[in-house]
N, C-alpha and C positions, 0 to 999 in steps of 0.2 A: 225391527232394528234397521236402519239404514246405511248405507255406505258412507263412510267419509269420503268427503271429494278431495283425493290430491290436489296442491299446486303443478302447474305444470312442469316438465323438467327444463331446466335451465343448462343451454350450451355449454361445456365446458369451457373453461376460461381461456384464451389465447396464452400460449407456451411465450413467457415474459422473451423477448430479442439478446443474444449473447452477447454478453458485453468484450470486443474486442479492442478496444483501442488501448493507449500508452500504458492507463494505469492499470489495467486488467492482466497485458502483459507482464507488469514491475511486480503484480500481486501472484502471479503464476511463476513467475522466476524465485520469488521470496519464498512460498511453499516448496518447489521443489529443492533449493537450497536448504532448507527447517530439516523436509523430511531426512535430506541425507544425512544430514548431523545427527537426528531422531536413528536413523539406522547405526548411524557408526559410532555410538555410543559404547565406552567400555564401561563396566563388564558386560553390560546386557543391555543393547536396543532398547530408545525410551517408547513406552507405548504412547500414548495424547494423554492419556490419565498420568504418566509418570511424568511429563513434561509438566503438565498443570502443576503437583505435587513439587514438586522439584521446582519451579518459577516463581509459582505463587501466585499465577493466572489462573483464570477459570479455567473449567474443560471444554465450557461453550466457548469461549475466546480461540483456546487454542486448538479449535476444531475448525473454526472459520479461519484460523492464520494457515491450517495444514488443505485445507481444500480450496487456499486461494482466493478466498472471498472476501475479506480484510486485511489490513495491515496492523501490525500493532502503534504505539504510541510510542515515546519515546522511556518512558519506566519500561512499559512492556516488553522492549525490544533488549533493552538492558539485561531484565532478568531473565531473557529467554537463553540470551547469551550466554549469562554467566551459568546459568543449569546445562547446558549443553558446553561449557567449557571453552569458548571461543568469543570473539570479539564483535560487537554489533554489528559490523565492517563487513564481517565474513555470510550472514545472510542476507545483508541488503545487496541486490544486483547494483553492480558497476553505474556510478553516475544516476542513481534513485535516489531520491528523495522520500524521506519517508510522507503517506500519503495525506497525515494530520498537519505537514509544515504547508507551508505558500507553495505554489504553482512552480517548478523550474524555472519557466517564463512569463510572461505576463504582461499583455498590451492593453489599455484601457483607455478609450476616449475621455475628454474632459466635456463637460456638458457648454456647447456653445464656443467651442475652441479650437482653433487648427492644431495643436497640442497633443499629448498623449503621455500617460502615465505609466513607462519602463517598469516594471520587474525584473529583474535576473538574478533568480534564488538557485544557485548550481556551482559546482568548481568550474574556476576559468584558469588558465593560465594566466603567468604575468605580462608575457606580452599582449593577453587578449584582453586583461584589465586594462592595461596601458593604453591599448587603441580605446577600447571604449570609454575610457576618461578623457583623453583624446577629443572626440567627438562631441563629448557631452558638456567639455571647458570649451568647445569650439578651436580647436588648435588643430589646424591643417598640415 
């Protein structure tokens, strides 16, 4: 009888790069927000399984909402809220956007054009609409 010949071993794979920037933070401020409401739950702390139960979410979904790694959608967030007895308002961090809407901001060349195509998906004040309509009717 002879040996099988293993393939040879293969490097483990490079530890994927942490993801730090805006939305990563908006997704770690939304978890730690979730969890608190998850604790302060009356009568009893929701565990992930009682949130799912109580939402109507998976407990894959709201595993990935509690360690940060997604956001919900806009149903989701809804019912997340109303099982934990609070207002969508009250987990989204200040001035986030949830991560399925358009970009906060958004600059986009035109193909072939000194031009550019504005976004501004975000609360502004009115004087800050004012200026920027302003601008954008050309009125100095």
């Amino acid at each position: 009888m002879s040996a099988k010949k293993l393939p040879p071993r293969q490097p483990p794979a490079p530890e994927p790069e942490p993801d730090v920037g805006p939305r990563a933070a908006v997704r770690s401020e939304f978890a730690r927000r979730l969890q608190e409401r998850m604790l302060s739950h009356k009568p009893l702390p929701f565990s992930q399984a009682d949130l799912a139960r109580a939402s109507h979410c998976g407990r894959d979904a709201v595993s990935t909402y509690v360690r940060g790694i997604s956001m919900p959608g806009p149903k989701a967030l809804k019912q997340l809220s109303d099982a934990l007895g609070c207002q969508p308002e009250d987990l989204m961090p200040p001035g986030a956007s949830n991560e399925n809407e358009a970009p906060a901001f958004q600059v986009r060349q035109m193909a072939g054009a000194d031009r550019v195509w504005l976004t501004v998906n975000q609360p502004v004040s009115k004087d800050q609409a004012a200026a920027i309509t302003a601008i954008l009717m050309g009125v100095r």
